[in-house]
C-alpha positions as CSV (number, residue, x, y, z in Angstrom):
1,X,163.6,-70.1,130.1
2,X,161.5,-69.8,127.0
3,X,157.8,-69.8,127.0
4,X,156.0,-72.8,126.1
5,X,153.3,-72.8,123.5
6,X,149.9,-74.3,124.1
7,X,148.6,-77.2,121.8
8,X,146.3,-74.3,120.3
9,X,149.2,-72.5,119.4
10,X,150.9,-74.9,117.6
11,X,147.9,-75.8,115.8
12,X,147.4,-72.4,114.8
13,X,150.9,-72.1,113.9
14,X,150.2,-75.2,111.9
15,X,147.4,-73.7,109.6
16,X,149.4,-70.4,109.0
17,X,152.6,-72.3,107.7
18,X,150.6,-74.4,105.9
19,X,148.7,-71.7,104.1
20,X,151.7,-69.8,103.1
21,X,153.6,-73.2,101.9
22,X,150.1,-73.5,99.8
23,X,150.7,-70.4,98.3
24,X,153.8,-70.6,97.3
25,X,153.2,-74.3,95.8
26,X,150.9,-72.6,93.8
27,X,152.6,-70.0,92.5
28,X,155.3,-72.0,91.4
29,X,153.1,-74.5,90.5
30,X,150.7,-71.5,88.1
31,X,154.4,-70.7,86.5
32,X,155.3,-74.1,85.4
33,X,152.3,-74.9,84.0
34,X,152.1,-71.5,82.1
35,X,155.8,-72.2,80.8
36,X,154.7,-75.5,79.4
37,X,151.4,-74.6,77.8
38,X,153.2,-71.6,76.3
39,X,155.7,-74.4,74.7
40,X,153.0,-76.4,73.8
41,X,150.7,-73.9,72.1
42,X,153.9,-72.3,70.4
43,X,155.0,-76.1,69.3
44,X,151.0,-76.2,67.8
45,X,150.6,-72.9,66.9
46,X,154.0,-73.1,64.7
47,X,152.4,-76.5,63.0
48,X,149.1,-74.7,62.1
49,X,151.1,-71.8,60.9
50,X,152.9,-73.9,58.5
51,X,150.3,-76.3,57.2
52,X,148.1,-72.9,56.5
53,X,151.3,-71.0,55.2
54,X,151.7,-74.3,52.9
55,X,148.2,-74.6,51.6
56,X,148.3,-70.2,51.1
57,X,152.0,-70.4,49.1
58,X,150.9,-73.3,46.8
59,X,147.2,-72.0,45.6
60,X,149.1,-68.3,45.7
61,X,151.9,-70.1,43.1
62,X,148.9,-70.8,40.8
63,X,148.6,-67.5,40.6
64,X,150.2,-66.1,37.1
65,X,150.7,-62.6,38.3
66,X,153.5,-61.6,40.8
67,X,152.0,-58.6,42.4
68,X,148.6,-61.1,43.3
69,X,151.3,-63.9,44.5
70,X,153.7,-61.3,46.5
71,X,150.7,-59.5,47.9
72,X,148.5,-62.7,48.8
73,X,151.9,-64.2,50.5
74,X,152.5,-61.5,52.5
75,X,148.7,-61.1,53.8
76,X,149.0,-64.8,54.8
77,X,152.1,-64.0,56.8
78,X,150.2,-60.7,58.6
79,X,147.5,-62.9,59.3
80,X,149.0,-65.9,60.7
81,X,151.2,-63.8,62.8
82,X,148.5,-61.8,64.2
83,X,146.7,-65.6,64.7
84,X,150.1,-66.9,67.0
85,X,150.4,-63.7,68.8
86,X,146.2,-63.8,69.6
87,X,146.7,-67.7,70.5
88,X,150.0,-67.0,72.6
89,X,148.2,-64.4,74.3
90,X,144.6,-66.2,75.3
91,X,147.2,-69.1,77.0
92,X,148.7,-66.6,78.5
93,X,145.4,-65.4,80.0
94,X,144.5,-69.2,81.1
């Protein structure tokens, strides 16, 4: 015949599924929530880019030389590179 539990038993039983069943909730919870602010921040990230990429390419196409205007373009591109992967990377962090 199997052993019976005492209420204390069950309660504690209780508490322990319920703190692993917390964990895990929050795991998944930490993952979806990181896969949506990495969207998001890529979605705003990729807008910034473009409005600063904009703004760079039409005062660069002032420019009358073409080394200045190939050399200025492709600084902007380093830079707002290097400013997605930094912002990718601090949401990450969070």
């Amino acid at each position: 015949m199997p052993k019976s539990l005492t209420v204390e038993e069950v309660r504690s039983d209780c508490r322990s599924t319920t703190k692993i069943a917390t964990k895990i909730a929050t795991k998944i919870a930490t993952k979806i929530a990181t896969k949506i602010a990495t969207k998001i921040a890529t979605k705003i990230a990729t807008k910034i880019t473009t409005k600063i990429a904009t703004k760079i390419a039409t005062k660069t196409a002032k420019t009358k030389t073409t080394r200045t205007t190939t050399t200025t373009a492709t600084t902007a591109t380093i830079t707002t590179t290097a400013i997605i992967k930094k912002f990718c990377t601090f949401l990450q962090k969070k």
